[in-house]
N, C-alpha and C positions, 0 to 999 in steps of 0.2 A: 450575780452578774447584773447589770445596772444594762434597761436598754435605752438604745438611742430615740430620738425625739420622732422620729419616723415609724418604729417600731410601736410606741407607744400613740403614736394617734390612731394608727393603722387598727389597734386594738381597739379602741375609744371606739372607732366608726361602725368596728363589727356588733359591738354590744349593744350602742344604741340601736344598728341594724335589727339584733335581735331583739331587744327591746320593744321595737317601733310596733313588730311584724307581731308579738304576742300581744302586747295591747289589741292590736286593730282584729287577731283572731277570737280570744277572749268577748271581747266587746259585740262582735258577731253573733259569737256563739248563746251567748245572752237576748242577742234583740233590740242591746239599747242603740240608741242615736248619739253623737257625739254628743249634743246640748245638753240632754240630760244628764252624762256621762259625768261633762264636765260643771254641771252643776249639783252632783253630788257629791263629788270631788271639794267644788269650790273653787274651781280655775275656770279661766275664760274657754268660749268655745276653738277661742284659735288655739290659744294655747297647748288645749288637748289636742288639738289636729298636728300641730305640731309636735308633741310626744310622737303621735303614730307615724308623722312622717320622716321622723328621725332629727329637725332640726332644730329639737329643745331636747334639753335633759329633765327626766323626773326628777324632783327633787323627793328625799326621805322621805318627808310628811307625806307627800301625796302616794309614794309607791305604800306605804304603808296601810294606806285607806285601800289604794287600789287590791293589793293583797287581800287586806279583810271583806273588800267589796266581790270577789272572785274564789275565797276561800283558798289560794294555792298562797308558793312559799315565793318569798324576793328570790330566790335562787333560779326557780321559775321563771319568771319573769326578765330576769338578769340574763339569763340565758346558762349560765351554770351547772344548771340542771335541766336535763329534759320530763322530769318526773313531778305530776303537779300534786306536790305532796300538800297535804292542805295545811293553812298557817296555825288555823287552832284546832287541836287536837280534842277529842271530844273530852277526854277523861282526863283533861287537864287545864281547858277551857286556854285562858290569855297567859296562865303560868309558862306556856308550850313554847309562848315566844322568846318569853324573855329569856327560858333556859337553853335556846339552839343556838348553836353553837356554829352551825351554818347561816341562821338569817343574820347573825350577828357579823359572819365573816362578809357574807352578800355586801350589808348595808357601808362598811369599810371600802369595799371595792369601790361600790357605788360613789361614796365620798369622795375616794380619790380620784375616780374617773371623774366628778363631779369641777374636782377642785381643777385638775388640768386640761380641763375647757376654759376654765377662765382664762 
């Protein structure tokens, strides 16, 4: 079933909602300060402000850092999941990513939420 364009932004706003609100908890829970944040990253400090306050989308590369930098899954973060399963798996090291099945569904969402903001 194919939804309407209302339907589909209405989603868009909830995720970055979600989205916005684990960034800026994450980030807490650590200690870091945006600046640093986003210059570990390698985005500007607005930019980051803007991930948390919902009016940028993370792009791939950077959720991907972000991930590795928090240890949980895009799923996580995406709002998908409430469980912050960690992205690598000790007894599997970076093999962990490539073979889930779920970060791999995540980062598709993410793409397309991505693509229909533009």
């Amino acid at each position: 079933m194919l939804k309407n364009d209302e339907t589909q932004e209405r989603e868009s706003v909830i995720n970055n909602e979600v989205i916005g609100r684990r960034l800026r908890t994450l980030r807490a829970e650590k200690g870091y300060k945006q600046f640093d944040l986003a210059r570990e990253l390698n985005v500007s400090q607005q930019s980051y402000c803007l991930y948390e306050k919902n009016f940028a989308s993370v792009s791939v590369e950077t959720l991907v850092k972000i991930c590795k930098l928090y240890n949980v899954s895009a799923n996580y973060i995406l709002g998908l999941s409430d469980e912050r399963t960690p992205l690598i798996k000790e007894d599997k090291g970076m093999e962990a990513v490539t073979e889930d099945p779920e970060l791999s569904k995540a980062l598709v969402k993410l793409l397309s939420v991505l693509k229909s903001n533009d």
